[in-house]
N, C-alpha and C positions, 0 to 999 in steps of 0.2 A: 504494500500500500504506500501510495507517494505520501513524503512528509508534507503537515500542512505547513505554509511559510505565508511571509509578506514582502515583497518586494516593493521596494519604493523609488519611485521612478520621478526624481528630480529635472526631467530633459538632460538626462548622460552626454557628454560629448563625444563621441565616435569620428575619433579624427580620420581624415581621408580625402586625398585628393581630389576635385568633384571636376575642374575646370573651370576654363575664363574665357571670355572675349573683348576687344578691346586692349587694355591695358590690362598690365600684371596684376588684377586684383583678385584673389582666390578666395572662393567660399569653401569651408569645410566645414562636415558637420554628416549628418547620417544618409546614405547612399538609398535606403531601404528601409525604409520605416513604418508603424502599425498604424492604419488610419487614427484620429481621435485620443492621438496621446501626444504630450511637447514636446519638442525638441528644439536643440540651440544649433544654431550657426552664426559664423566667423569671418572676418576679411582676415586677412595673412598678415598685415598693415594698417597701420594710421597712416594715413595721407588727408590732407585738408587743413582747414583753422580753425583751431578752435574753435569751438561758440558760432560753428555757422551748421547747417545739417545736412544729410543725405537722406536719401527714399530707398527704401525697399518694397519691394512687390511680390507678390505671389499667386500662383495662382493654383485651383485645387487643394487648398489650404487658405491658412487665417491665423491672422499675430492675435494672441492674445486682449487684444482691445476689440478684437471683432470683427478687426477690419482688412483687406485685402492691400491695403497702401499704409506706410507705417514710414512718419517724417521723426526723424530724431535728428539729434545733435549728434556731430558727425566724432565727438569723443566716445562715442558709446559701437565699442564694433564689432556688438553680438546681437541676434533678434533671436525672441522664442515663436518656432513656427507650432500650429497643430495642423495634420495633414487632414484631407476632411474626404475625399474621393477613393474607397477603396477597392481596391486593382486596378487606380489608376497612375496617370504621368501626372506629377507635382512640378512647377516650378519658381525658382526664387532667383529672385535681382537684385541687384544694389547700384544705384548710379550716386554722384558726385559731383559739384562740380560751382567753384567758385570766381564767377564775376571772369574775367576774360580768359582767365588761368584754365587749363588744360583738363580735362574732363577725365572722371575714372568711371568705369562699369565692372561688374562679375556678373557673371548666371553660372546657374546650376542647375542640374533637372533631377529628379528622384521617383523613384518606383514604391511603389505605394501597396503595402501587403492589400491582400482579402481581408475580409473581417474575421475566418475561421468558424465563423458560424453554421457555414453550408446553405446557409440561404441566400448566396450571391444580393447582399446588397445589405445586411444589420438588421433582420427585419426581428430577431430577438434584442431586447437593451436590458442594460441594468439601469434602475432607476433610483438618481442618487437624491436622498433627500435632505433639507439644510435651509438654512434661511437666504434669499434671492438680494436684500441688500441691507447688509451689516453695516454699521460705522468701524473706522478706524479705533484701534483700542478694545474692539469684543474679541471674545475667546469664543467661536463657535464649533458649532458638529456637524458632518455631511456623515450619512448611511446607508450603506445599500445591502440588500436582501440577497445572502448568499447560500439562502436554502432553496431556493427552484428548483436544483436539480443533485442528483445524487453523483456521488464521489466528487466534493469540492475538493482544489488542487490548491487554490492559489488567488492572492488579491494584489493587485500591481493598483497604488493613487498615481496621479502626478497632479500638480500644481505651481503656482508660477510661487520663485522665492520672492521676488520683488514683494509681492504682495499680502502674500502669508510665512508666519514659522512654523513651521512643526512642533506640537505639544502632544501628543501620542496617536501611534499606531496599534491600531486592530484590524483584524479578518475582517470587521464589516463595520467599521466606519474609522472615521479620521479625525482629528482632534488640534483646531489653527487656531491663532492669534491673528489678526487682523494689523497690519503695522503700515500699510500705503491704502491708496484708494484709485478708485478707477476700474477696470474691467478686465475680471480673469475669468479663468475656467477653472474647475475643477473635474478631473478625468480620474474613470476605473475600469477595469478590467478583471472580471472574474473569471478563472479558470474552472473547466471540469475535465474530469476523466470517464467518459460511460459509453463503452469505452476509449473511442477517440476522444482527442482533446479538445473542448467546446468551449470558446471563448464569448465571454460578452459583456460587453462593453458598454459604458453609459457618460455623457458630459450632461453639467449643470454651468450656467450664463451664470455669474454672480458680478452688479457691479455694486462696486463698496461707494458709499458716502462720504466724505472728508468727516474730520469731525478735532478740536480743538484740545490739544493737550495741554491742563493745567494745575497748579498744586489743587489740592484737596483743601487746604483753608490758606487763611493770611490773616494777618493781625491789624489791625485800624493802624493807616497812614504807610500802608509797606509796599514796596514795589512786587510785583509779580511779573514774572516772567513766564510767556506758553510760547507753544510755534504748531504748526500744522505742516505734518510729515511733506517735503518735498518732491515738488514736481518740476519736471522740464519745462511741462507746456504749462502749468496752470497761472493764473492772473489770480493772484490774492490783496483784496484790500481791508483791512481789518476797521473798524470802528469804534468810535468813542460812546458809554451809556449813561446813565445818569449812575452809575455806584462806580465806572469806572473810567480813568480819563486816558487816554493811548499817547503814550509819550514818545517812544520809538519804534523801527521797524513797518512801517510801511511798505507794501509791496513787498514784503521778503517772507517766507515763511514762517520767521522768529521777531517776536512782539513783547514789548514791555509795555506793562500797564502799571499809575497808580493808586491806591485804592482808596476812595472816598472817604475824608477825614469823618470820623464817628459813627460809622457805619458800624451798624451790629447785624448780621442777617447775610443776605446772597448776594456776592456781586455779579454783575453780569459780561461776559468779553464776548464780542461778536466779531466775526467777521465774511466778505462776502465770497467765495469762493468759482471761479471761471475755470472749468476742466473739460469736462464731458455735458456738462448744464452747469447752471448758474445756481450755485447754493448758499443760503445764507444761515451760518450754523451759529450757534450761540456754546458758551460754557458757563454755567455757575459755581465761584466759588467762596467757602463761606471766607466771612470777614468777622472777626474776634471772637469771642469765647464761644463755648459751645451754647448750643440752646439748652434750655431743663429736660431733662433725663426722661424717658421712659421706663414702665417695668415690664417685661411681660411674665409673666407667669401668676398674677394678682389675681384671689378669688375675688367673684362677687357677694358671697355671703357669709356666714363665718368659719371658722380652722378649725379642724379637730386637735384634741391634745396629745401631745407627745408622734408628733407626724413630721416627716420632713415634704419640703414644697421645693422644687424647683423654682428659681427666679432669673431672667435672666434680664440685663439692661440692654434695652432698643440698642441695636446697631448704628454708630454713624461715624462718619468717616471723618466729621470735623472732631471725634475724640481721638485723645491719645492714652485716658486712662478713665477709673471710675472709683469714686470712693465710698463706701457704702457704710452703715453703721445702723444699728438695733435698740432699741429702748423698750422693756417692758417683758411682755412672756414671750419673747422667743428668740432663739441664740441663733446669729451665722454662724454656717460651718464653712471651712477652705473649699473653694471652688478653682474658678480660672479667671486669672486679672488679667488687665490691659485694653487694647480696644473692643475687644468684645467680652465680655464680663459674664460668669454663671456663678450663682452663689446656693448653697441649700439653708433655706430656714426650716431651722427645728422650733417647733414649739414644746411650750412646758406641757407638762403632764400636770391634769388635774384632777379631783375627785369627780365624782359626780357630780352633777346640778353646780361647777362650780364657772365660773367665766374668767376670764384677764382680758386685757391687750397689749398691743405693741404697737411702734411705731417704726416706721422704716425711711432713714435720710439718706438720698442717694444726691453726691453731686457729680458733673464730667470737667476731666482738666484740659488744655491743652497747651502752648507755650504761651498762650493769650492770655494764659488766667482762667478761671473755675468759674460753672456757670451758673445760675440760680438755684437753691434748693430744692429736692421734691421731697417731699413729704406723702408717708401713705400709711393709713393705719388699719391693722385687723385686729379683728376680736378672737377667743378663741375660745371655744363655748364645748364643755364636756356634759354627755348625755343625761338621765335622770336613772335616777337609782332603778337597778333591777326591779320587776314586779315580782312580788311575791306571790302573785298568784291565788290571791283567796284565802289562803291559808291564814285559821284563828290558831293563838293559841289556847290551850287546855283552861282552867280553872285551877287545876294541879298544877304548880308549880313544875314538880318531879316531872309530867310528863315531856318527853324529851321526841320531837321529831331531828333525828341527828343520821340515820343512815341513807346511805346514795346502792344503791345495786343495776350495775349496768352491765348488758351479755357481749359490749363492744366498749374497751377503752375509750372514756372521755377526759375531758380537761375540766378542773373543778377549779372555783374562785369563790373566796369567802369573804363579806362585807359586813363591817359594823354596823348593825343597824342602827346605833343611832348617831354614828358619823358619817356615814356610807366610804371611809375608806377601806381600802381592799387590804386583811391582813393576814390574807392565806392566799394561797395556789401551788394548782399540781396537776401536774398533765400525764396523761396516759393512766388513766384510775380506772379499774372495773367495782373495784368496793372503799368507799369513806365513809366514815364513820366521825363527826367532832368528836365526839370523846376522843376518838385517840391522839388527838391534836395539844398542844401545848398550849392554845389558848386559853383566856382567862374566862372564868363562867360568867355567860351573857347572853344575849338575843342578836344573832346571825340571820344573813342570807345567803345562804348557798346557791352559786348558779352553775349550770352544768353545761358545757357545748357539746354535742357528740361530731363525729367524723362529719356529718352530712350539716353540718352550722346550726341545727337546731342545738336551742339554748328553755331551760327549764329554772325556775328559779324558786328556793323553799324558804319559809322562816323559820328558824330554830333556835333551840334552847341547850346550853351548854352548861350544864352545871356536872357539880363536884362527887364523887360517886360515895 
């Protein structure tokens, strides 16, 4: 049985002489390659000026933007092709050529596998699922279904790096960070063996949003600095809000802002972005101390005694810490500090019929300073004394209702009846008896739970023999 693997297919470069026309200018890059997966190709050379660009062209295939014509900057002297015609002839160009100065061209042509499917033309896909347009800075998931057919071999992703990093691989889905914006694809290829080898293949369009990288807070009166991931072609102009005033950086990717003297709350940094459309994105970020704390894990009505409670403080990203503190019947126990904070409150143990409260001060810090108090208070309310159930006592003094006989080990709990605290217990009992107890003679409750939670409950009389 073939091992299962993953292969991850970054557009490998597969060097090889392909030819040229023209001038000396050589494409190299893959001779033969699987419709619907990337590949990189090459010039042999830098020739041209700086900061001016070249065209490439293709045809039976598509650069990663989508588009069949791809203008860059003539320092950049690799394009990722996807071949898109299978078992057909592909071709790619490159021309050059600055102002009266001498012109350069390459072409290449390539052979373009079948799909392996056997249906002469992809008419099986895999079909990859994922979000169509992420912002820059999400960590998302593409998946595809690699149970259709029996004896899976193998899952080949590719994806463009420009655009995405890798954060983990599996058999049936892939796991990016989002770090540019603009238009990739994302491609797979699922292997079978049943028992020829059946390939099938699937792309997903995805184009990314811009989207504004910024601190998480800032403190009243401090300069901020963000920028928005670079581009060749794009036309960024950033803008001025009422919480935030733009100081430099214009037209550049990278922008200092600063933050509106006594602002307490969100500021806002915008800017309008020209790429693929015209996008106008915003960032908030907070400006001085945190806001008042959240809890979650608060009842709505009262606590039982001697119980621990989960608590944890609302999540937010303008803390850096939380400090928490108890008043009353119930103790924190160590949990987990820092920005995200869990803490267990234990409450006291009560008798019956008896009640307390507590109170709970939580504040959040950050370098700004600590933010308003919250204040939260429960009560904590213990049940009412066992029923005795009916049960008079005698006339007689002597008579003594004192034994328990049961044909299934229960757990026995003995209560003063006229304190109601609890000053006996013992578990796993088929026979009790007060007398044989070391308590002092008096008027008990004895309650019994068996295995299945029922609970019985007697009054009795303990005296001296």
């Amino acid at each position: 049985m073939l091992m299962k693997k993953i292969l991850l297919l970054f557009g490998t470069l597969l060097l090889s002489v392909l030819g040229f026309t023209q001038t000396s200018i050589i494409i190299t890059g893959e001779t033969n390659p699987n419709p619907n997966q990337t590949y990189t190709y090459r010039i042999n050379q830098f020739i041209g000026v700086s900061g001016t660009n070249a065209t490439w062209k293709v045809t039976n295939g598509k650069f990663l933007n989508g588009s069949t014509t791809l203008v860059q900057n003539v320092d950049n002297t690799s394009v990722d092709v996807i071949w898109t015609k299978a078992g057909g002839t592909g071709t790619l160009s490159y021309s050059y050529q600055n102002g009266s100065s001498a012109g350069y061209a390459g072409f290449t042509s390539v052979n373009i596998k079948g799909d392996g499917s056997g249906s002469g033309g992809g008419a099986i896909q895999a079909p990859i699922d994922g979000p169509n347009n992420p912002k820059v800075g999400d960590i998302v998931y593409y998946k595809t279904n690699i149970d259709r057919f029996v004896n899976y071999q193998e899952t080949r992703w590719a994806f463009s790096q420009e655009i995405f990093e890798l954060l983990e691989l599996k058999n049936d889905y892939i796991k990016l960070k989002v770090k540019s914006y603009g238009v990739a694809y994302i491609n797979v290829e699922v292997r079978y063996s049943i028992p020829e080898i059946l390939r099938i293949k699937g792309e997903k369009r995805v184009e990314i949003k811009p989207a504004i990288i910024s601190p998480i807070y800032a403190c009243d009166n401090e300069i901020v600095n963000c920028y928005i991931p670079h581009k060749d072609d794009a036309i960024i102009k950033w803008e001025s809000t009422p919480t935030m005033t733009l100081i430099s950086g214009q037209g550049t990717s990278t922008a200092t802002y600063a933050v509106k003297k006594g602002l307490n709350g969100y500021g806002t940094i915008k800017a309008e972005v020209s790429y693929l459309h015209v996008d106008v994105i915003e960032a908030q970020v907070w400006v001085g101390v945190p806001a008042k704390p959240k809890i979650e894990g608060l009842l709505i009505g009262d606590y039982k005694p001697n119980t621990d409670y989960l608590l944890a403080a609302e999540y937010k990203k303008d803390t850096d810490s939380f400090n928490w503190r108890v008043v009353g019947g119930a103790t924190l126990m160590p949990g987990i500090d820092g920005a995200y904070s869990q803490k267990i409150l234990r409450t006291d143990n009560l008798l019956p019929n008896r009640t307390t409260s507590f109170s709970i001060y939580l504040t959040a810090t950050n370098r700004c300073g600590t933010s308003p108090q919250l204040i939260e208070n429960g009560y904590v309310v213990a049940g009412d004394l066992p029923d005795p159930g009916g049960v008079e006592l005698a006339s007689d003094p002597k008579f003594v209702l004192q034994s328990v006989t049961a044909t299934a080990p229960v757990s026995v709990k003995v209560y003063s009846f006229n304190t109601g605290t609890m000053v006996y217990r013992e578990k796993n009992v088929t026979g009790f008896n007060i007398q044989n107890t070391t308590l002092k003679d008096g008027i008990y409750i004895v309650v019994t739970t068996d295995q299945n939670g029922e609970t019985k409950s007697e009054k009795v009389i303990k005296t001296g023999n």
